[in-house]
C-alpha positions as CSV (number, residue, x, y, z in Angstrom):
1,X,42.7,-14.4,10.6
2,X,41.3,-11.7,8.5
3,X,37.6,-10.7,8.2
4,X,35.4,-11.4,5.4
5,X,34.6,-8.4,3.1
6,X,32.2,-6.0,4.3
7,X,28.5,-6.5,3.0
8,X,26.9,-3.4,4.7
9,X,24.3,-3.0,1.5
10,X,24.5,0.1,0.1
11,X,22.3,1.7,-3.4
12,X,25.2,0.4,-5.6
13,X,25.9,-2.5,-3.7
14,X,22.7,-4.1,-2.9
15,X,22.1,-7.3,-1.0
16,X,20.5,-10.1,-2.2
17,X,17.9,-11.5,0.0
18,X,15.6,-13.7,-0.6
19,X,12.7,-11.5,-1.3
20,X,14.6,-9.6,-4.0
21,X,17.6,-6.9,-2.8
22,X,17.6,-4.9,-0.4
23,X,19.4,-1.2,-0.7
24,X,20.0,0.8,2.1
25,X,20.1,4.7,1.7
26,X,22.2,6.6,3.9
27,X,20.4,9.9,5.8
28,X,23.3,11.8,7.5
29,X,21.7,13.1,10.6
30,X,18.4,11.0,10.0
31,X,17.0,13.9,7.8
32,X,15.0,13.4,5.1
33,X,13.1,16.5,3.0
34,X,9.6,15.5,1.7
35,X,10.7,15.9,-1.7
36,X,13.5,13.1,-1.4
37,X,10.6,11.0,1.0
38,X,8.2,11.5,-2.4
39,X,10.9,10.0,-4.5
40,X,11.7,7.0,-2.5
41,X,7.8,6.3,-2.6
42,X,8.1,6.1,-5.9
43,X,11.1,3.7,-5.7
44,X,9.7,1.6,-3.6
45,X,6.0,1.4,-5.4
46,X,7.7,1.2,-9.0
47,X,10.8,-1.2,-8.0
48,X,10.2,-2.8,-4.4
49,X,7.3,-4.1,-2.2
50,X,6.3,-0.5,-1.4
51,X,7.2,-0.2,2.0
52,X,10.2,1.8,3.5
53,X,12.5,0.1,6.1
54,X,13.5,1.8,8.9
55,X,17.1,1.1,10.6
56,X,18.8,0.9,13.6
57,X,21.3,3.7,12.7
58,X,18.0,6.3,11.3
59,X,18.6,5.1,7.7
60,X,16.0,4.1,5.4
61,X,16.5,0.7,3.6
62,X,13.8,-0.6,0.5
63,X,13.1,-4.6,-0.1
64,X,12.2,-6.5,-2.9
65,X,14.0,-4.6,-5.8
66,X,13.6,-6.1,-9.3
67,X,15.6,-3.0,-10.8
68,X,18.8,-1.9,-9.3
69,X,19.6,0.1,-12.1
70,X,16.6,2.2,-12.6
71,X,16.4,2.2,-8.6
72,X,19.4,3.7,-8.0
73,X,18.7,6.4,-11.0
74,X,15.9,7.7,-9.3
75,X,17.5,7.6,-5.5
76,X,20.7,9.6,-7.2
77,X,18.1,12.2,-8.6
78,X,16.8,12.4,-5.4
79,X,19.7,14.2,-4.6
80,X,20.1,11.2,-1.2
81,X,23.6,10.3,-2.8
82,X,25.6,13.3,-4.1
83,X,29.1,12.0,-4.0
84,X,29.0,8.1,-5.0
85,X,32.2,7.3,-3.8
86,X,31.6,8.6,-0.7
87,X,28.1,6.4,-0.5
88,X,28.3,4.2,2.6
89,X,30.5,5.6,4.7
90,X,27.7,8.9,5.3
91,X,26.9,6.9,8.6
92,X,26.4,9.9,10.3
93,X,24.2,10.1,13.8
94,X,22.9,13.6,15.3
95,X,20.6,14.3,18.2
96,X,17.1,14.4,16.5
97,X,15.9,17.3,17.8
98,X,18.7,19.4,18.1
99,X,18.0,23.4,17.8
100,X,14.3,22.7,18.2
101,X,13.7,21.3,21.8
102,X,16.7,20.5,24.9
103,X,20.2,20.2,24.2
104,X,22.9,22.5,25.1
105,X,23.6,23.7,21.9
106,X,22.2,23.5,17.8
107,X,24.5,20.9,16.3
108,X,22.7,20.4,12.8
109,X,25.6,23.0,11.2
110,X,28.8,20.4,13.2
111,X,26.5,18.1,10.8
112,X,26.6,19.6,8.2
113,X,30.4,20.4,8.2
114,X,30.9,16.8,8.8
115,X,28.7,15.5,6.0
116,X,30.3,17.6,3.2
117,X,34.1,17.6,4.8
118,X,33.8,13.9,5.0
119,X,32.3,13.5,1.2
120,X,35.2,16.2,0.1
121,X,38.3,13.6,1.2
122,X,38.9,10.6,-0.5
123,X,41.1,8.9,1.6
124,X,37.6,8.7,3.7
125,X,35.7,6.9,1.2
126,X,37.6,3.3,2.2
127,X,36.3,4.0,5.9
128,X,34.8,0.3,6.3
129,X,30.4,0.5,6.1
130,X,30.0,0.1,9.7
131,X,32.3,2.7,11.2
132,X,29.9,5.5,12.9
133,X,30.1,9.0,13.4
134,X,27.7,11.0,15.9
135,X,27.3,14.5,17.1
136,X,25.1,14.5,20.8
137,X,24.0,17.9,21.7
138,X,24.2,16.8,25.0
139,X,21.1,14.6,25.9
140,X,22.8,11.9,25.7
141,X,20.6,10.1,22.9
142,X,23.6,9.9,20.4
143,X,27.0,9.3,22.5
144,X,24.8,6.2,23.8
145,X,24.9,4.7,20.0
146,X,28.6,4.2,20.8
147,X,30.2,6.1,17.8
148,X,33.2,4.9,16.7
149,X,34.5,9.2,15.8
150,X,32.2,11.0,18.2
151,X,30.9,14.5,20.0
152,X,29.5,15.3,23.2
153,X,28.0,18.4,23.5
154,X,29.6,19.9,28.1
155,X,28.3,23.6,27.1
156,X,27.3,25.7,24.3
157,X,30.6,25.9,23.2
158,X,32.3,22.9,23.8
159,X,32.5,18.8,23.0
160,X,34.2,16.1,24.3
161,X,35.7,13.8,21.9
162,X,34.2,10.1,21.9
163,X,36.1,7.3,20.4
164,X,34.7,4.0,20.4
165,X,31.6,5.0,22.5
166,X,33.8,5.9,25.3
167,X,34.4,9.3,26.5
168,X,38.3,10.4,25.9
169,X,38.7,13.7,28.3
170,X,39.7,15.4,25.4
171,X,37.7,18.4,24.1
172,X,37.2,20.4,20.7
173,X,35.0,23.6,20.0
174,X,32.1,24.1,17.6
175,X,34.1,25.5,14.7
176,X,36.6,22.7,15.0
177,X,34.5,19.9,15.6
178,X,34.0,18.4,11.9
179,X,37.5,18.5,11.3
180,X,38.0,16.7,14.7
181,X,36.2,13.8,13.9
182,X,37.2,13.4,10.7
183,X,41.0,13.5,11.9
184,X,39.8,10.0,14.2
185,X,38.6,9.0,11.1
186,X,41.9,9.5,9.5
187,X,43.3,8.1,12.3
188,X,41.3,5.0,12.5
189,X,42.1,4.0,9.2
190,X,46.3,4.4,10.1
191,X,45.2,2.0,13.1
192,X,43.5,-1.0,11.4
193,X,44.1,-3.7,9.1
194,X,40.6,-5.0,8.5
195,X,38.6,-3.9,11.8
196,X,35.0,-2.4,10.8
197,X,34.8,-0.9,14.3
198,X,37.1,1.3,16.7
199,X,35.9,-1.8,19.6
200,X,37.8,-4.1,17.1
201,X,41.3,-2.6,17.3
202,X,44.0,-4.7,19.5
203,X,45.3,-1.1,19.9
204,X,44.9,2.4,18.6
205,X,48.1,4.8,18.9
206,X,47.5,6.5,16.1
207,X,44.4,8.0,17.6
208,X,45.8,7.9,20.8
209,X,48.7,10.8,19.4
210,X,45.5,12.9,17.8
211,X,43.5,12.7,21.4
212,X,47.4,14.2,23.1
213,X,47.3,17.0,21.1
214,X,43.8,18.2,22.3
215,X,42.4,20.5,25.1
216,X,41.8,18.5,28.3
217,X,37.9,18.5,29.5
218,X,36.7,19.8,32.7
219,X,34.9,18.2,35.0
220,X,31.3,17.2,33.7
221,X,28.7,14.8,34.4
222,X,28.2,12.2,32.0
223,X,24.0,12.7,30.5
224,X,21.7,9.3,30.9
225,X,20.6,9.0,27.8
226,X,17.1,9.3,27.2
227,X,14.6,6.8,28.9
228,X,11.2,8.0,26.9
229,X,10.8,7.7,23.2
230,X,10.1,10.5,20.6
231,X,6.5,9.2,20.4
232,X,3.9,11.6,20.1
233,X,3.1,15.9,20.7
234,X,7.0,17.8,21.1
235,X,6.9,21.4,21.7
236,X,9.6,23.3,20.2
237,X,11.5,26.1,21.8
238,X,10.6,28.4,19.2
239,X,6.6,27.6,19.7
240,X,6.0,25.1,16.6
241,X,5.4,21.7,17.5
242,X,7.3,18.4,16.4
243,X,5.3,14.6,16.0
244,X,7.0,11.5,16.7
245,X,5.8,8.2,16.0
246,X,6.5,4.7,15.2
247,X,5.4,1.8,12.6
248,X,5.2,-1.6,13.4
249,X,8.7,-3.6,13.0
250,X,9.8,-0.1,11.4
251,X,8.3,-0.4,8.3
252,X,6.0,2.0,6.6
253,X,3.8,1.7,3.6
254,X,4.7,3.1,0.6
255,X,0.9,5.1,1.4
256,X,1.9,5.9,4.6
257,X,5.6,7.8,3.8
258,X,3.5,9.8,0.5
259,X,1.1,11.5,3.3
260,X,4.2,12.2,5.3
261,X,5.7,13.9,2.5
262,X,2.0,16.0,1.9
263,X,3.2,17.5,4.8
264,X,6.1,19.0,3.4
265,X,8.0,19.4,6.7
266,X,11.6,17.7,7.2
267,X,11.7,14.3,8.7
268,X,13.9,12.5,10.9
269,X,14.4,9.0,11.6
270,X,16.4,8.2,14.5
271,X,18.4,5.1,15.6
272,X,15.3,3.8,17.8
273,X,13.3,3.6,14.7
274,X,10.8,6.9,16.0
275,X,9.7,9.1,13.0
276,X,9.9,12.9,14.0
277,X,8.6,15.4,12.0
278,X,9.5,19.0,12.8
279,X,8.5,22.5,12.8
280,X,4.4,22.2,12.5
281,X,1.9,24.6,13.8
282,X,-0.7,23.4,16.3
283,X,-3.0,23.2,13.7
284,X,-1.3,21.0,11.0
285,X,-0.1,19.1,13.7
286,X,-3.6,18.0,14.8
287,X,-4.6,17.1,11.0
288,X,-1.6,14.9,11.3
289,X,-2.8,13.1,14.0
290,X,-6.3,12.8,12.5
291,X,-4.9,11.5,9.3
292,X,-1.9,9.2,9.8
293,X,-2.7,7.7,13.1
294,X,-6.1,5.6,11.6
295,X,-3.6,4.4,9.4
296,X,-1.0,2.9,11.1
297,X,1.3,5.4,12.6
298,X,1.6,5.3,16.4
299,X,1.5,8.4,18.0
300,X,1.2,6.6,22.4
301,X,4.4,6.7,23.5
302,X,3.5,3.9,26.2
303,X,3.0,1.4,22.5
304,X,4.9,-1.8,23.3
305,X,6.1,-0.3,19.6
306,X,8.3,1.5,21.1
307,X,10.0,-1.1,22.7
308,X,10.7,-4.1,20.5
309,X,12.1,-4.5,17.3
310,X,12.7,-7.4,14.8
311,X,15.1,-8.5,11.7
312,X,13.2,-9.2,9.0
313,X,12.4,-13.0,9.6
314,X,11.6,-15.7,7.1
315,X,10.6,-16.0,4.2
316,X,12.4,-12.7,3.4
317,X,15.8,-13.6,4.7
318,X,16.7,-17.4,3.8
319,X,18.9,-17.5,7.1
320,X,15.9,-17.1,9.0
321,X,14.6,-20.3,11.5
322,X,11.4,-18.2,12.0
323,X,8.4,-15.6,10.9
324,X,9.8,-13.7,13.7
325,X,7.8,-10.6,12.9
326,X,4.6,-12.8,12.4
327,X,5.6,-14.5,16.2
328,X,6.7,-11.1,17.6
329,X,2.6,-9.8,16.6
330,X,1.0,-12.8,17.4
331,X,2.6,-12.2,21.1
332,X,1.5,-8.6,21.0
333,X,-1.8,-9.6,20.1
334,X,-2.2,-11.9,23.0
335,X,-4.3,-10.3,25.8
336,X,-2.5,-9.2,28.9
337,X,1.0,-9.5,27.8
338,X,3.0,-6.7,29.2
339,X,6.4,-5.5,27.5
340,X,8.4,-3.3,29.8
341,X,12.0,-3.5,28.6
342,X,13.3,-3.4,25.1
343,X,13.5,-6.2,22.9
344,X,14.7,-7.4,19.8
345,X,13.8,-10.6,17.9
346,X,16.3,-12.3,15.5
347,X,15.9,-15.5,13.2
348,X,19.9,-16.4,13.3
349,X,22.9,-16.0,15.5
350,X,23.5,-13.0,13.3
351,X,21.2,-10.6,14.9
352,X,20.3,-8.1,12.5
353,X,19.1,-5.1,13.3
354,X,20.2,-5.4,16.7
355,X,19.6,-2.1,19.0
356,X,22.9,-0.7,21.0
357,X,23.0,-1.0,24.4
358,X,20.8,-2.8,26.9
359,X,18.2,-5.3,25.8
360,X,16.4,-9.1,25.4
361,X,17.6,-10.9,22.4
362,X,15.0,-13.3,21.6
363,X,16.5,-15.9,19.3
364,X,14.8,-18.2,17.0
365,X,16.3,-21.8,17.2
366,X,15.3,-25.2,16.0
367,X,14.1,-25.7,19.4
368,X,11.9,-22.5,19.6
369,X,12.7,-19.3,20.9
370,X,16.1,-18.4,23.3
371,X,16.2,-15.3,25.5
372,X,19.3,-13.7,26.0
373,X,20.5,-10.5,27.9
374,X,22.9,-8.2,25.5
């Protein structure tokens, strides 16, 4: 049986929900420059419900548009989509702070090789919406996102080659890595009919030949990936400081993301929804705290924020049995509720938004709310 089309919303292939569409705008890396952040607030004041969406993969994603058109215009101008054809398949994953605090070597340039190698073949551009790349410096924060074409960083020199979010024992080196994973990419596509994901092939020899003809790895432990967010002060290796916060269900006013880009530092966003900005002094980075904090960011990394998640919930999504989002901060509000594990909440079976790896799926039904291990 084959599988319906892929509706992964894009900028020119918006989704219609029932709060007006939704576009999604794909940050390789989860970087976004505070001019491109400005723009977007304009987008989403002029054309949406002025709030920004974050995602589960560190994209950004804007509600409520009456104007695809003029929408997409100004995201294009933005400079956050400079190869159209090429648009949704930029799903590309890098360890946040990379080059700046821990890891075992600076993978933003791997990124950046990617990104434009990737944009620069156009047998790449029918890679289905969902398939994932990811480059882990070796924290372990990125190879646990289970990329279908993935890096992990063994030593400043080296990566192991991850293919459905399992290690393979096969290595590459820094100046080959990008053309590494885009050769699984390649490879991938020779392997499938209509699978979105590596996990959905019956079989996979065209990868399997690539991985043959690659160095073997040595021995290496395997990094846990990281147990405590990106939420709040981050000293940089290089004496500058990063902030990392979160937003309530992900979502930041349109007022919110135009002081952001005041500060005129980069942003990233990362796959657990944190918002990191990089490369402060002390000083700006205590006006930060003093500004955005009263209004709404959360800087405590021991916020329940940090640990739960929802999909967008009725009335937005028609699919929806429930306000999940309402429910989810009615609970929070409720005095001596303790959240200690991560959790998502979900209106449908479909489960939206859903986190990878270990957590509580809390379903709505027509019989009230279902916990569920995934």
């Amino acid at each position: 049986m084959s599988r319906p089309a892929d509706r992964c919303p894009g900028v020119f292939s918006a989704h219609p929900a029932a709060d007006g569409h939704l576009a999604r705008i794909r940050l390789p890396g989860g970087l976004i420059t505070s001019s491109q952040l400005q723009a977007l607030v304009g987008v989403a004041d002029d054309f949406g419900d002025a709030h920004l969406e974050l995602t589960s993969r560190g994209n950004l994603q804007l509600r409520g548009i009456s104007d695809l058109d003029g929408a997409a215009e100004r995201i294009v101008d933005a400079g956050l989509i400079p190869t159209p054809s090429h648009e949704r398949v930029r799903n590309l994953q890098l360890s946040a702070l990379t080059g700046r605090r821990g890891g075992l070597l600076d993978a933003r340039q791997i990124l950046d090789d990617l990104d434009v190698g990737l944009r620069a073949d156009p047998g790449l551009a029918h890679l289905p919406a969902r398939f994932l790349f990811g480059i882990d410096d070796g924290r372990g924060d990125i190879v646990g996102e289970a990329p279908d074409a993935g890096l992990l960083a063994i030593d400043g020199g080296t990566l192991e080659v991850v293919v459905g979010g399992v290690r393979t024992g096969r290595t590459t080196t820094v100046d080959q890595a990008a053309q590494t994973l885009l050769a699984v990419a390649h490879a991938f596509l020779a392997d499938r009919t209509d699978e979105w994901r590596v996990e959905d092939l019956a079989g996979h020899p065209a990868i399997d030949e690539f991985l043959d003809s690659l160095a073997t790895a040595p021995p290496h432990r395997l990094p846990l990936p990281p147990t405590e967010p990106l939420v709040g002060w981050l000293d940089q290796d290089d004496g500058l400081v990063a902030l990392g916060a979160v937003v309530a269900h992900g979502r930041m006013s349109s007022r919110i993301a135009e002081f952001l880009a005041a500060i005129e530092r980069d942003i990233y966003f990362t796959p657990r929804k944190e918002i990191v900005v990089v490369d402060l002094s002390e000083g700006m980075a205590d006006t930060v705290l003093r500004v955005l904090a009263p209004m709404g960011l959360i800087f405590d990394a021991s916020s329940p924020w940090t640990r739960v998640s929802a999909c967008a919930g009725s009335p937005g999504c028609d699919k929806s049995r429930a306000d999940v989002r309402g429910d989810l901060e009615l609970l929070l509000s409720t005095p001596d509720v303790e959240l200690t594990a991560r959790e998502h909440w979900v209106g449908c079976e479909r489960g939206c938004g859903s986190p990878h790896g270990h957590h509580t799926r809390v379903e709505a039904t027509d019989d009230g709310y279902v916990r569920q291990q995934i």
